[in-house]
PAZAPA-4460 file (N, C-alpha, C; in steps of 0.05 Angstrom, whole numbers, plus 32768, in hexadecimal, padded with zeros to 4 digits):
% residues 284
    n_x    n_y    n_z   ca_x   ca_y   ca_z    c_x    c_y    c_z   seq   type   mol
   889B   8C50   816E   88AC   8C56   8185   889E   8C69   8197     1      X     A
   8893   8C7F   8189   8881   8C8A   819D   8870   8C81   81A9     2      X     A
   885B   8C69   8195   8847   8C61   81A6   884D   8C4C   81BD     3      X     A
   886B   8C42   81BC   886E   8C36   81D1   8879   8C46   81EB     4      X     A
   887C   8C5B   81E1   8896   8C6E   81FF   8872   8C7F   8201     5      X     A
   8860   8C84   81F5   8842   8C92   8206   883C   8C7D   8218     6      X     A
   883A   8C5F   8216   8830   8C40   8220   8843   8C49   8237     7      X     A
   885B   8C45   8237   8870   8C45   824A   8863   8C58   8268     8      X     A
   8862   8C6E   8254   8856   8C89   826C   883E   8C80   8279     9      X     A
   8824   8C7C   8265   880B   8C71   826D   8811   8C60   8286    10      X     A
   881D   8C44   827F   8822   8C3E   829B   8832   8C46   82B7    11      X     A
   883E   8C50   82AA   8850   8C5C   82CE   883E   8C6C   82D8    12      X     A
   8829   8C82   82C2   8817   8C91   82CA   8800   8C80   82E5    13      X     A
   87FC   8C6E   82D9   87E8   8C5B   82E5   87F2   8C50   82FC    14      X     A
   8814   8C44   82FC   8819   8C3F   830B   8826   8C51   8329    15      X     A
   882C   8C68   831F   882B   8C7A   8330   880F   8C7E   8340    16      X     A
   87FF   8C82   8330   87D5   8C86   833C   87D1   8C79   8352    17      X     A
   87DA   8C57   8349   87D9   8C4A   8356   87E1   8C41   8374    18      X     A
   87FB   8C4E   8376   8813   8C4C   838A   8800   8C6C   839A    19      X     A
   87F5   8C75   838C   87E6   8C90   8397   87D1   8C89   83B0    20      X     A
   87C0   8C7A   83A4   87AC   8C72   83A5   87A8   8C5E   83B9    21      X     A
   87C6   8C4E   83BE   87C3   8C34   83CC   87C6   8C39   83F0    22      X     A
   87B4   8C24   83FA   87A9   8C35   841B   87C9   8C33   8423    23      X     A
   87CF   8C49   8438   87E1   8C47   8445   87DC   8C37   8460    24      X     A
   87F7   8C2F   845F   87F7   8C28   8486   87F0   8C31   8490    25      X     A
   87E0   8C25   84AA   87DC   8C34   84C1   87FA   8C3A   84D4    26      X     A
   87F1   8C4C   84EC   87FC   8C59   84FC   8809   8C43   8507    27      X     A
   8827   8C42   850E   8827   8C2D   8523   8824   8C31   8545    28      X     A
   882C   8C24   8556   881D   8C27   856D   8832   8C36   8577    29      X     A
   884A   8C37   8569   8863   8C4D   8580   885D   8C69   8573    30      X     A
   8851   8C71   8559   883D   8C80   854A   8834   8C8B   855E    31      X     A
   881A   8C7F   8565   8801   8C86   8571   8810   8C98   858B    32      X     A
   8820   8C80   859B   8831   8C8C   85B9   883D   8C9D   85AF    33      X     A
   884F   8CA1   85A7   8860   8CBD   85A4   884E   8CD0   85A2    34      X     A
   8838   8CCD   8584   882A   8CEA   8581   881A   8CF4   8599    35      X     A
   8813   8CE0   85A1   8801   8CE8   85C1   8816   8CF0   85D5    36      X     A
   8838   8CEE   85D9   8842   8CF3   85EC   884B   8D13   85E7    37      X     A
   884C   8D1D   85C5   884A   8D32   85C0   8831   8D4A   85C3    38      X     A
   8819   8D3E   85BE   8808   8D4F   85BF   8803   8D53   85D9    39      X     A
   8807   8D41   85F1   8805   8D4B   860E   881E   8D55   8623    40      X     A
   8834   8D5E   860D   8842   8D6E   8615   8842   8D8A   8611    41      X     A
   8831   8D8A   85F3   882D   8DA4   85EC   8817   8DBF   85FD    42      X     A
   880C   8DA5   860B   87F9   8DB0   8618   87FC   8DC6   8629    43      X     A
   87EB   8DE0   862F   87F2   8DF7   863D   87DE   8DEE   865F    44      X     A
   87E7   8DF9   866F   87E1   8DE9   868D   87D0   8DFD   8694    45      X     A
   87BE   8DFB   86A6   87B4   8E14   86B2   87C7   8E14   86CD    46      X     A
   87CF   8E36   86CE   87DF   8E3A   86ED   87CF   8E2D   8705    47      X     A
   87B0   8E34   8705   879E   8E27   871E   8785   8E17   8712    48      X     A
   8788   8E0D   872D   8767   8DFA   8723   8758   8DF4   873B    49      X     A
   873F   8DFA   8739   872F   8DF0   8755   8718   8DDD   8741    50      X     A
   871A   8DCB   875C   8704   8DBB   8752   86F9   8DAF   876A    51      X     A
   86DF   8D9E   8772   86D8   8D8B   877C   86D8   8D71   8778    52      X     A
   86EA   8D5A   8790   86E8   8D40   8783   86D3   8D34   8798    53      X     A
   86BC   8D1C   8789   86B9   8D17   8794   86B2   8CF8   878A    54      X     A
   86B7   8CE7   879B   86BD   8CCE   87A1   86A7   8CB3   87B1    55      X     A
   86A2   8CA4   8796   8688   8C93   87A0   868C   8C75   87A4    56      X     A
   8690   8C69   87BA   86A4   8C52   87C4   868E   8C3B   87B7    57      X     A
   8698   8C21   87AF   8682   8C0F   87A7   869E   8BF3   87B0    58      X     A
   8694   8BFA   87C5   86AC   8BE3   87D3   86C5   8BEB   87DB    59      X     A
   86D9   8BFF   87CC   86E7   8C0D   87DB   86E4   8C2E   87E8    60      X     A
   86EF   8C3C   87FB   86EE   8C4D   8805   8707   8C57   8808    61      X     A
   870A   8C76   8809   871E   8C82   8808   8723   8CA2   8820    62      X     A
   8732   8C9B   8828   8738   8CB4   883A   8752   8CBD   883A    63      X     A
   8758   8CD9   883F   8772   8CE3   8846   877C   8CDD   8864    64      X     A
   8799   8CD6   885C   87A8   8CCF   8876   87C7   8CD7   8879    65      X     A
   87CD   8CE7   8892   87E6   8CF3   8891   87FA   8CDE   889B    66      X     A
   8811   8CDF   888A   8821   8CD0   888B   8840   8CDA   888D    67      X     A
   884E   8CEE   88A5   8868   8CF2   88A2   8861   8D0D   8891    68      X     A
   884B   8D1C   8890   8845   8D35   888F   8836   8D32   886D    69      X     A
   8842   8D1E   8860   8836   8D17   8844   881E   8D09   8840    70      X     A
   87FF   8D16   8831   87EB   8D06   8832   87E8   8CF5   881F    71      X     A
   87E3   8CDD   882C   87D8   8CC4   881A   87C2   8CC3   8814    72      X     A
   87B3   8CAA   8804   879B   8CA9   87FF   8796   8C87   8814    73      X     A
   8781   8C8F   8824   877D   8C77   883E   876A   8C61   8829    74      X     A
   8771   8C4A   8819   875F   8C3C   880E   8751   8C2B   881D    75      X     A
   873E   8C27   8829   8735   8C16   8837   8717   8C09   882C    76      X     A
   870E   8BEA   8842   86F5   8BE6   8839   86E1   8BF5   8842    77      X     A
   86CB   8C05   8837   86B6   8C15   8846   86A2   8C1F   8835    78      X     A
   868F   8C3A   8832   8671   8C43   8827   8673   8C60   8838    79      X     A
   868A   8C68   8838   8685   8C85   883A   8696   8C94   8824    80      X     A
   8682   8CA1   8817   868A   8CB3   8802   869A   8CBF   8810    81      X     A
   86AC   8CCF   87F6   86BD   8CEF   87F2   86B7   8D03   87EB    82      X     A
   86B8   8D1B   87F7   86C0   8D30   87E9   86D3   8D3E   87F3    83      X     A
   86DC   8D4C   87D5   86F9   8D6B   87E6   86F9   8D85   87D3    84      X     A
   86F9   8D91   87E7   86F5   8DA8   87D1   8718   8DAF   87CA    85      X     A
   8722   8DAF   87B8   873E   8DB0   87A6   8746   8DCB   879B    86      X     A
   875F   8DD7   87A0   8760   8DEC   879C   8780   8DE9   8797    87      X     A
   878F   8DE8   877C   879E   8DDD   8770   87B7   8DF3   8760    88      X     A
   87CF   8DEC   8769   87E1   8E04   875A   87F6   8DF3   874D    89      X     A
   87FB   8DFC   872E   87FD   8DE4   8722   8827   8DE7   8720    90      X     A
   882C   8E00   871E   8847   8DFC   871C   8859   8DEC   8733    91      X     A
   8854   8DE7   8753   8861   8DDC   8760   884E   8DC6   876A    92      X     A
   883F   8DC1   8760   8824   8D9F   8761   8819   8DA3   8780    93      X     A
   8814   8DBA   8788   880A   8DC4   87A3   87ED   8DB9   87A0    94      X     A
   87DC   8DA8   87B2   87BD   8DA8   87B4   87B2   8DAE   87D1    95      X     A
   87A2   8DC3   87D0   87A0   8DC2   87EC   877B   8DB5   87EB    96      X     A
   8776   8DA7   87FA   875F   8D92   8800   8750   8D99   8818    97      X     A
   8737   8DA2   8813   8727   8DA9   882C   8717   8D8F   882F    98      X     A
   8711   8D7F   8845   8702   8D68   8846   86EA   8D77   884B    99      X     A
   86D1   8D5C   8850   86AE   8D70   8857   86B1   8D78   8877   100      X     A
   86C8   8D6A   8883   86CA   8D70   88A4   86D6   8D89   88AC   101      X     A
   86E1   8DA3   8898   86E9   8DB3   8897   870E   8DAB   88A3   102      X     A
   870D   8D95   8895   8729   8D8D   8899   873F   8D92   8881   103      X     A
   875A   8DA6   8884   8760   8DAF   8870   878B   8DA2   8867   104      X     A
   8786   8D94   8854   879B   8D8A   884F   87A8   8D9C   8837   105      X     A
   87C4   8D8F   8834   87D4   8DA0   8822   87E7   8D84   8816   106      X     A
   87E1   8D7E   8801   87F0   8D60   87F0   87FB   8D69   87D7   107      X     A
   8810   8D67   87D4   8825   8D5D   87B8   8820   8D48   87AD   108      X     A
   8805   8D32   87A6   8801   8D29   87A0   87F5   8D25   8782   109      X     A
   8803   8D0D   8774   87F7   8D16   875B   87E1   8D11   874F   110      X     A
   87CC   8CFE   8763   87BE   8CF6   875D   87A0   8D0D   875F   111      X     A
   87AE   8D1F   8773   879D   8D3E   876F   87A3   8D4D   8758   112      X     A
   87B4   8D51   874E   87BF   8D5E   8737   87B3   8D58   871F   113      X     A
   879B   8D65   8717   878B   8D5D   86FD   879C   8D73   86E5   114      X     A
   87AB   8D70   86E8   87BC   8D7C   86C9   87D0   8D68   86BF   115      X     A
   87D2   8D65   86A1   87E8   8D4B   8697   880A   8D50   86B4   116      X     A
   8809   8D63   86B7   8820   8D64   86CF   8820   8D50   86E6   117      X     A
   8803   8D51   86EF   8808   8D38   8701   87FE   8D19   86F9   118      X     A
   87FC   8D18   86E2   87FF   8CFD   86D3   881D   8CF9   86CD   119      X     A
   8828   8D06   86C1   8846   8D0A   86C1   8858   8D05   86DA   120      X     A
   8856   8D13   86EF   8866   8D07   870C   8851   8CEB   870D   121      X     A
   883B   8CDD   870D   883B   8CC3   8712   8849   8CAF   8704   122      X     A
   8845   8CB9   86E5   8858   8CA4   86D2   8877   8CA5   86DD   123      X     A
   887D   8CB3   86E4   8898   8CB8   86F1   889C   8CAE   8705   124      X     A
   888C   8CAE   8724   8890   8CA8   873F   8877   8C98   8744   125      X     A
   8860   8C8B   8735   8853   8C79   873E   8837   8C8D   874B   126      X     A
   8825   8C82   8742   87FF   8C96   874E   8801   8C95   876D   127      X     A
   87FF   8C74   8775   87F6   8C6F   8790   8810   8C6F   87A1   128      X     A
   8824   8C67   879A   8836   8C59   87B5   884C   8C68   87BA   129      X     A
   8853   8C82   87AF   886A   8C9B   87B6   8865   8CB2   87B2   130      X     A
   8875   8CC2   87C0   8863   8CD8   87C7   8885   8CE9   87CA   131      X     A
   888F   8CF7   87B7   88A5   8D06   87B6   88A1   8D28   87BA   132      X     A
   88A6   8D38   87D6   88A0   8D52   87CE   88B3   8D5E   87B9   133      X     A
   88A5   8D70   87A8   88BD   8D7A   8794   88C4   8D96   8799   134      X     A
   88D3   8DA5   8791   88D6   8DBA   8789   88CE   8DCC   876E   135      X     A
   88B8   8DE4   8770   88AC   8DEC   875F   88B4   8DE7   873D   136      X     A
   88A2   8DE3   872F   88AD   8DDB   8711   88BF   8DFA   8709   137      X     A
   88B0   8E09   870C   88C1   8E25   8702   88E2   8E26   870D   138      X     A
   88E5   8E16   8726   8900   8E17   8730   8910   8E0E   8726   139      X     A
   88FC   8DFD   8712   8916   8DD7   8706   891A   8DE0   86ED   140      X     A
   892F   8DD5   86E1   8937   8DCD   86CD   8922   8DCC   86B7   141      X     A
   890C   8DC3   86BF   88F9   8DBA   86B0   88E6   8DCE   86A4   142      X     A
   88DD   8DD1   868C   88CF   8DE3   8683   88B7   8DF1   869B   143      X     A
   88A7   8E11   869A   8892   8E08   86AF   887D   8DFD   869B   144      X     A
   8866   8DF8   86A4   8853   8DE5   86A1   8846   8DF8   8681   145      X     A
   8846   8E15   8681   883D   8E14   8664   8848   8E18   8654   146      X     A
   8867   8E14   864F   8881   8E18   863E   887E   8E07   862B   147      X     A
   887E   8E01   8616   8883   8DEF   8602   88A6   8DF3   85F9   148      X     A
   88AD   8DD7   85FD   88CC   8DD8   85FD   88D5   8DB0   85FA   149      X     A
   88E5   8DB6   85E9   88EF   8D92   85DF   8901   8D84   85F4   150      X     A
   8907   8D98   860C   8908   8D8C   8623   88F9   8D7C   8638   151      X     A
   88DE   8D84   8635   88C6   8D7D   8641   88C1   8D64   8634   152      X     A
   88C4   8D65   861B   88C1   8D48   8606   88CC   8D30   8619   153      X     A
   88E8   8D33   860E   88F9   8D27   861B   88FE   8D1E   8631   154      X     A
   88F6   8D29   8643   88E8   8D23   865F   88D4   8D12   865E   155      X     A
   88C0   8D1C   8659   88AB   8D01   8657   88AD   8CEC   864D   156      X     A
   88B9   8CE7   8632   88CA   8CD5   8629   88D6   8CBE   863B   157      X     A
   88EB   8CC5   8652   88F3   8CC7   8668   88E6   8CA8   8679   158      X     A
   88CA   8CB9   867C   88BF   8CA1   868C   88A7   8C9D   8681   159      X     A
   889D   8C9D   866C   888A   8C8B   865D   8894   8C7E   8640   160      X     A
   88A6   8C87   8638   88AA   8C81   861A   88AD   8C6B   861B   161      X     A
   88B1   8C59   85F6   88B8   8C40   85F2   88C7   8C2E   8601   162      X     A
   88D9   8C40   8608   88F4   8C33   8619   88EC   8C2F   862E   163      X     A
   88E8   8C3E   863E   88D1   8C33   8654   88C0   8C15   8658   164      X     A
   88B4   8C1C   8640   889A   8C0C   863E   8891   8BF7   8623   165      X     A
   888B   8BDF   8623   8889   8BD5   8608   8867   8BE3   8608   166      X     A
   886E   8BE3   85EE   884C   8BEA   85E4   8841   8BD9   85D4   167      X     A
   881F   8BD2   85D6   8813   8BC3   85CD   87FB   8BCA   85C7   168      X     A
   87F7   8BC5   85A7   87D9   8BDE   859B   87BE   8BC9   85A8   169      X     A
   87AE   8BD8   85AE   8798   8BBE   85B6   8784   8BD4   85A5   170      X     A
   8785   8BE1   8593   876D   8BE5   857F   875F   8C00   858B   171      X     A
   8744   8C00   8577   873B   8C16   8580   8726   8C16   8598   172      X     A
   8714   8C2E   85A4   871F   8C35   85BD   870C   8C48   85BB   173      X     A
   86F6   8C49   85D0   86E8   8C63   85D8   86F3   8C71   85ED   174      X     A
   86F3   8C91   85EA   86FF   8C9A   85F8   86E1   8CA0   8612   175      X     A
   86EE   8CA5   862A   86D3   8CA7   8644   86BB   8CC0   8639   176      X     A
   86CC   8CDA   8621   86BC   8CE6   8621   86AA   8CE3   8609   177      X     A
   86AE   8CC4   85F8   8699   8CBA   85E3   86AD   8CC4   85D3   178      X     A
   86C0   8CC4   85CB   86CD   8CD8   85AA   86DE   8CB7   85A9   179      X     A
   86E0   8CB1   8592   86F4   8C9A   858A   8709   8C9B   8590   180      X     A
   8716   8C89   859B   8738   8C90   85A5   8745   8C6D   859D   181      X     A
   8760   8C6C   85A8   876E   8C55   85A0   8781   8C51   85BD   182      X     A
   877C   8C36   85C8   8788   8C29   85D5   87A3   8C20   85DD   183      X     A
   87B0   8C1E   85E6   87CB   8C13   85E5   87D5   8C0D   8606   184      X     A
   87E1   8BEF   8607   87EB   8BEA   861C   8805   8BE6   8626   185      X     A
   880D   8BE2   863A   882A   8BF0   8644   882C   8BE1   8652   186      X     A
   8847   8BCF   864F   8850   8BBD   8664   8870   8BC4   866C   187      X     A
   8874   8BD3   8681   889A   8BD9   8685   88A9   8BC2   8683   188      X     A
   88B9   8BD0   8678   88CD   8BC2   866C   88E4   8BC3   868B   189      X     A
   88E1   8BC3   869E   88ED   8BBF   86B6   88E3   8BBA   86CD   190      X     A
   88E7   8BB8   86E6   88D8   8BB4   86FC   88DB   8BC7   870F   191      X     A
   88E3   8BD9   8700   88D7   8BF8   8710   88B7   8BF1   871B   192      X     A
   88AA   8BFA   8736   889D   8BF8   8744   888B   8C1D   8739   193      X     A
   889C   8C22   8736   888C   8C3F   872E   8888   8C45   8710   194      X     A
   888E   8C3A   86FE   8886   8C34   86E7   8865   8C20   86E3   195      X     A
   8852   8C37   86EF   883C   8C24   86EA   8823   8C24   86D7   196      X     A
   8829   8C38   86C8   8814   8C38   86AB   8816   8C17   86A0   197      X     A
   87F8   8C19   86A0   87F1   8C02   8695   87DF   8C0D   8677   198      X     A
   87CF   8C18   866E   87C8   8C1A   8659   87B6   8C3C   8658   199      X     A
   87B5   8C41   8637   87BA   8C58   8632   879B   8C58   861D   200      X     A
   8789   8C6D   861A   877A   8C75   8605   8780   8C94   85FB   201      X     A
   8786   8C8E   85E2   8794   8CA3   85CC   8778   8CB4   85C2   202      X     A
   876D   8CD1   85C9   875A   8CD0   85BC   875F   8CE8   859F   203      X     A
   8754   8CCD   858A   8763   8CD3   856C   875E   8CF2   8562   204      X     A
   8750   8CF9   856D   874A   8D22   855C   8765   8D30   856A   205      X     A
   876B   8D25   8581   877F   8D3E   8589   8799   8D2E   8593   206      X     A
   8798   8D11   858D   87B4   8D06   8596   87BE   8D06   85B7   207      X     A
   87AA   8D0C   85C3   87AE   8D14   85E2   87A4   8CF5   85F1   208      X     A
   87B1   8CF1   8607   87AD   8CE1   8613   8787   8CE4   8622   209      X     A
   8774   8CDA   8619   8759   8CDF   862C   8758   8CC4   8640   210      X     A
   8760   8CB0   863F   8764   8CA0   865F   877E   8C93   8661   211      X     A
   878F   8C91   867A   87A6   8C8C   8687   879B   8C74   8697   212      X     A
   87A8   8C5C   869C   879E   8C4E   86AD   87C1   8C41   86BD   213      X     A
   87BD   8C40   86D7   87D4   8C3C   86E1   87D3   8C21   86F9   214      X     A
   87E7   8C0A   86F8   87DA   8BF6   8702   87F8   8BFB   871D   215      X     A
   87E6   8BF2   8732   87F7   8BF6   8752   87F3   8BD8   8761   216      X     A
   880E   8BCF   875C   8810   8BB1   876B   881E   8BA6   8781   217      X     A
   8810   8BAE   879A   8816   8BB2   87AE   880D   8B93   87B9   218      X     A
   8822   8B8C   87D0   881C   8B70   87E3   8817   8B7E   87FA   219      X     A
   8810   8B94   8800   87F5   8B9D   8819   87F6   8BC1   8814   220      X     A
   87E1   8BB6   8813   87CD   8BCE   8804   87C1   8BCF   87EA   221      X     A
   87B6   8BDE   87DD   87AF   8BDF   87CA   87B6   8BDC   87B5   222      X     A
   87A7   8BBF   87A0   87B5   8BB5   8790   87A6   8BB1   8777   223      X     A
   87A4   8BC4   8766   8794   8BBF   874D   8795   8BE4   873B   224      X     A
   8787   8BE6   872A   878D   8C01   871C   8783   8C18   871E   225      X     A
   878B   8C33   8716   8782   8C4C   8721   877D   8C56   86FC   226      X     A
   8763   8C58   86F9   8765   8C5F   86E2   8758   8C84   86E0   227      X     A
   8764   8C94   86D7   875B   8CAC   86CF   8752   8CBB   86AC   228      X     A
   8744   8CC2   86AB   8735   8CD1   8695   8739   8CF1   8694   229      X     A
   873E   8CF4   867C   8745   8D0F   866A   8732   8D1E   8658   230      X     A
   872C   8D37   8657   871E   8D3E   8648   872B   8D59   8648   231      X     A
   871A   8D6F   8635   871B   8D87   8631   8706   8D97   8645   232      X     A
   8710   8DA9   865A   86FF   8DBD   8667   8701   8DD4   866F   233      X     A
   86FF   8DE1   865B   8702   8E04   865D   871E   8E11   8648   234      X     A
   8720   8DFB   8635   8733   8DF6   8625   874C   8DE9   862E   235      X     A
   874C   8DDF   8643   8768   8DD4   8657   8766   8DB5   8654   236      X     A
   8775   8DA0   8646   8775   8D8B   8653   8773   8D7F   8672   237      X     A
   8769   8D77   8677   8764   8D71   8698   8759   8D57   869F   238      X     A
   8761   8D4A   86B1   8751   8D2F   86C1   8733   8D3B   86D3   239      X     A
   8729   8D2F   86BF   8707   8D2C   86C5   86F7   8D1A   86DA   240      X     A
   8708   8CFB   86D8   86F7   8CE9   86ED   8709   8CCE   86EA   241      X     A
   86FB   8CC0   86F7   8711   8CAB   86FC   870B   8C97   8706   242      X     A
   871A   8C81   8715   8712   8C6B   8723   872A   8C54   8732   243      X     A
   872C   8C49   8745   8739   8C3D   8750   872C   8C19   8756   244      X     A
   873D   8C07   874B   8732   8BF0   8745   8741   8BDB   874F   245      X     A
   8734   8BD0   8765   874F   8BB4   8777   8745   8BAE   878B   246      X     A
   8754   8BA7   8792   8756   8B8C   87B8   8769   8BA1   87CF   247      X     A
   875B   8B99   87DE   8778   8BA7   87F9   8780   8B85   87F6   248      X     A
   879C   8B84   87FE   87AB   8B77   8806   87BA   8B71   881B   249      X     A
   87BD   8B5F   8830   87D1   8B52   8844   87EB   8B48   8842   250      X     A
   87FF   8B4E   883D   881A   8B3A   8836   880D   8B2A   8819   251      X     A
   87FA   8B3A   880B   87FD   8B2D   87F0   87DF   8B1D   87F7   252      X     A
   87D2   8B1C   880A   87BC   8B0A   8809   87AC   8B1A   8802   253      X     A
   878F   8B1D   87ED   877A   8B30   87EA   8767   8B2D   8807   254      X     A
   8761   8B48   880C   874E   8B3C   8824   872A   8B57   8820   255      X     A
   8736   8B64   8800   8716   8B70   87F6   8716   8B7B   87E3   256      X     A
   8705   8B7D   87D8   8706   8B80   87B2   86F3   8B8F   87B6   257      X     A
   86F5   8BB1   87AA   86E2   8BC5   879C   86E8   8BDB   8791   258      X     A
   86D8   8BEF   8789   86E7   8C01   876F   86D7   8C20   8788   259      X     A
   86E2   8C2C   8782   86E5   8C53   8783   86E7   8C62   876E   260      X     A
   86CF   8C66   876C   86C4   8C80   8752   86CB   8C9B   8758   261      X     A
   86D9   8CA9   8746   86D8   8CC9   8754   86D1   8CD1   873E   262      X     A
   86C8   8CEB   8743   86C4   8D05   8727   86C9   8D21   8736   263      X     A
   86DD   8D30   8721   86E0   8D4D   871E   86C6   8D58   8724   264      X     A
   86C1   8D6E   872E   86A7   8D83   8729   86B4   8D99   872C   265      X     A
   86A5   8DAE   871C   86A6   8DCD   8719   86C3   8DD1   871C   266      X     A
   86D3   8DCB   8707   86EA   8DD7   86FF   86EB   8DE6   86F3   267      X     A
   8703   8DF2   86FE   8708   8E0E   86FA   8728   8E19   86F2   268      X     A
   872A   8E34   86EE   873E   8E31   86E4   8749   8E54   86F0   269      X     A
   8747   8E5C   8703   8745   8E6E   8717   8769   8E7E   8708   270      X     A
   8768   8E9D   870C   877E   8EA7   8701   8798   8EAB   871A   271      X     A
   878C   8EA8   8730   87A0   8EA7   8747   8790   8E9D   875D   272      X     A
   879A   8E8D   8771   8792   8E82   878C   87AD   8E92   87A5   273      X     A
   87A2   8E93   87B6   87B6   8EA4   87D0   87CC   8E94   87D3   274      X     A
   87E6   8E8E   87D5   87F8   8E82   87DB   87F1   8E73   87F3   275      X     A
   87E2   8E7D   8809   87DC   8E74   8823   87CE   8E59   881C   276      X     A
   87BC   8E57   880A   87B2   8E3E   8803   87C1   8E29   8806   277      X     A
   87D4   8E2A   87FE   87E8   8E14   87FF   87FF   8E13   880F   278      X     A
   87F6   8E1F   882D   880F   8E20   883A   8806   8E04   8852   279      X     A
   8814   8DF2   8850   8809   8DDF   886A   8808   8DE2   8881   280      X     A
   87F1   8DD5   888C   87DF   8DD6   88A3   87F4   8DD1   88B7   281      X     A
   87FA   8DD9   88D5   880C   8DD4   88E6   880B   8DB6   88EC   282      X     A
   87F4   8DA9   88EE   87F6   8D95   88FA   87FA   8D7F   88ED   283      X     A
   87FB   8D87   88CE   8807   8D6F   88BB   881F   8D6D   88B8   284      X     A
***
């Protein structure tokens, strides 16, 4: 009787080992999204940021253009580079933009906004095609930018999460800055026009989003994707470089196909900028 109740043990022993031992599942792909929608909430913002963008056209061209006092980005066909010197305040998405003509703009735009904050107002209001002025983050409801708070979650949640978006794992995935990352694509689950994330690289050491790509489908104007890149610089998550990829369009007819390279330079992370920086120019 004993030697059958030690047998008894022996095996559950084994079979426990076993159940130890055996590979687990992988992550699933609402896994992967959530933990990445967490780790880039947790993120701490820098109050300022200066940087230089500068912009190398290979079929498309890009210029600033005032529009009803709000600046756009002018996509057109052309071969004249960009640059701007950027000088950025991150709680109310203030950028003020010096062109090389000593021409000086002031945009709420989020596509200036290299902090997950102004990735966040695009997933929300769309990169290219709206342009909402807001009222400072510290004013709102909303956590400010380096608060860690399960309200902030929940918000982002908001306008990227599942519900939003079906998700689809497309595997693994180099991230732009060479570190292994994981893929995933996004198709809305509605025909919101400003819901335009199209696909996502997860990069796996820190669960942070390192590329955002956002697709803009426009029947005149610019019609193809705005993809941006993430990295670590100066310990801050930040958008590093990027690209813009499509056709201008007529009532829906293509009438030119080429891409716009930009890259960050000499970012920075400055402890205060003059308020005056960001007060707009009279004639915009």
């Amino acid at each position: 009787m004993r030697f059958i109740s030690s047998l008894a043990l022996a095996f559950l022993a084994l079979g426990t080992a076993a159940r130890a031992d055996a590979p687990q599942a992988p992550p699933t792909v609402e896994t992967y999204y959530r933990a990445a929608i967490n780790a880039m909430d947790a993120l701490k913002e820098p109050a300022y940021v200066t940087y230089t963008m500068h912009g190398d056209p290979q079929g498309l061209a890009v210029k600033l253009i005032d529009r009803n006092s709000l600046i756009w980005l002018g996509i057109h066909d052309g071969s004249d580079p960009s640059t701007w010197q950027v000088r950025h305040r991150t709680d109310d998405y203030a950028s003020e933009l010096l062109d090389v003509d000593g021409t000086r703009w002031v945009s709420m735009r989020s596509f200036f906004d290299p902090t997950w904050w102004g990735a966040f107002r695009a997933l929300r209001d769309g990169m290219l095609n709206y342009q909402v002025p807001e009222a400072a983050v510290s004013a709102r409801a909303t956590p400010a930018p380096d608060a860690s708070s399960k309200l902030h979650v929940i918000a982002t949640v908001t306008v990227m999460g599942p519900a939003i978006y079906q998700l689809q794992d497309r595997g693994a995935a180099t991230c732009p800055s060479g570190s292994p990352g994981h893929t995933i694509h996004l198709i809305p689950r509605d025909r919101d026009p400003k819901h335009q994330l199209n696909d996502v690289v997860i990069e796996l050491t820190t669960r942070r989003f390192c590329m955002v790509r956002y697709g803009v489908h426009d029947s005149f104007g610019f019609h193809g994707i705005v993809e941006q890149h993430y990295s670590d610089v100066g310990g801050y998550w930040v958008q590093t470089d990027g690209f813009l990829d499509g056709t201008l369009r007529v009532f829906g007819i293509a009438t030119h196909h080429g891409k716009w390279f930009y890259r960050l330079d000499d970012i920075a992370f400055p402890k205060r900028i003059p308020s005056t920086a960001f007060i707009t120019p009279y004639w915009q």
